[in-house]
C-alpha positions in Angstrom: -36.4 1.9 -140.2 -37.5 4.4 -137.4 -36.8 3.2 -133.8 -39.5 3.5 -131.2 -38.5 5.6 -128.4 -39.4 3.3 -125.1 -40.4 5.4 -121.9 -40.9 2.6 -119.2 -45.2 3.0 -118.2 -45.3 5.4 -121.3 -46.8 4.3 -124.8 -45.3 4.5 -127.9 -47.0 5.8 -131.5 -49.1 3.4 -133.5 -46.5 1.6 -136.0 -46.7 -1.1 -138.1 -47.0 -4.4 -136.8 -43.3 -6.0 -136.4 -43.3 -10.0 -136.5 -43.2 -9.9 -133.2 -46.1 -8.0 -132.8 -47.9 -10.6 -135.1 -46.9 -13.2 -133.4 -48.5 -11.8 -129.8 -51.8 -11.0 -131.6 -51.9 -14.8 -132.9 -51.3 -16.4 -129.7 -53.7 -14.3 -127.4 -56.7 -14.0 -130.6 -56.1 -18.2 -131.1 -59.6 -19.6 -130.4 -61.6 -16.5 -130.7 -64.4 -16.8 -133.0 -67.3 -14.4 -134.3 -65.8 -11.0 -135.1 -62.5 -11.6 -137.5 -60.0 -8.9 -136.5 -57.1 -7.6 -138.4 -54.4 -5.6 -136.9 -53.4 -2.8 -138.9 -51.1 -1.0 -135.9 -49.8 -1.3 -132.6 -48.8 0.6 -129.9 -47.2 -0.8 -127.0 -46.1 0.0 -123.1 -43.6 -1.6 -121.5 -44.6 -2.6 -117.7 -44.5 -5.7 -116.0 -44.9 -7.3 -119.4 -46.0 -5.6 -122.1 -49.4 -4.3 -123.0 -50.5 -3.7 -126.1 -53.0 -1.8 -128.5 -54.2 -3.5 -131.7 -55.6 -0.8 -134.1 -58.0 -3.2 -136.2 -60.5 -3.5 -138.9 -62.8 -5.9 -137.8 -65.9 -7.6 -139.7 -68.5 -10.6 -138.9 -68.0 -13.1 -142.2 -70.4 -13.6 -144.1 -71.9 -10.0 -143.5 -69.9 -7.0 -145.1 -70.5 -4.9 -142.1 -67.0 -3.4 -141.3 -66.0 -1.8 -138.5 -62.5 -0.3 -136.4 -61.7 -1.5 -132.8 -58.8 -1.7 -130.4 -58.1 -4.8 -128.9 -56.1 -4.8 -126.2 -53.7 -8.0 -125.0 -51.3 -8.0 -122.4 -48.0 -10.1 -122.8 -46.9 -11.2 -119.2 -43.0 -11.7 -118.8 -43.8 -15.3 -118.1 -46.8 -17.1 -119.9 -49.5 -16.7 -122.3 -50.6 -13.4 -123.6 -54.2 -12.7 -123.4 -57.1 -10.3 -124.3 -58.0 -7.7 -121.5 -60.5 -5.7 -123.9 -61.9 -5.2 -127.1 -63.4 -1.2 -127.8 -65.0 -0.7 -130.7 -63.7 2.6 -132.2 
């Protein structure tokens, strides 16, 4: 397994998701409905927290209209993490 080189404020490469990583996305997408996103990468930056960047496939069931966005979700040290933005790409 490679290990991600962490530069405090910097951001790493796009990787594969780790459970972790899954886990984040879970908790701050719960409740969203509409657009279904799937992450397919992440890349992270370690701040006060942890922000990170969702590369994702996303589509609006029933239509097979597909398209890529980033959604981006910040983890705080303490609490809930949450959606900040979602670009399509």
């Amino acid at each position: 397994m490679e290990t991600q080189e962490l530069v405090v404020g910097g951001w790493t490469k796009y990787h594969a998701l780790t459970p972790e990583d899954q886990k984040v996305f879970n908790e701050a997408m719960e409740g969203f409905v509409g657009v279904k996103y799937t992450p397919q990468e992440v890349s992270t930056q370690v701040v006060n927290g942890t922000n990170y960047r969702y590369k994702c496939i996303a589509s609006m069931p029933p239509s097979q209209v597909v398209w890529e966005a980033v959604v981006e979700i910040y983890a705080p040290i303490n609490g809930r993490p949450h959606v900040v933005s979602i670009h399509r790409i």
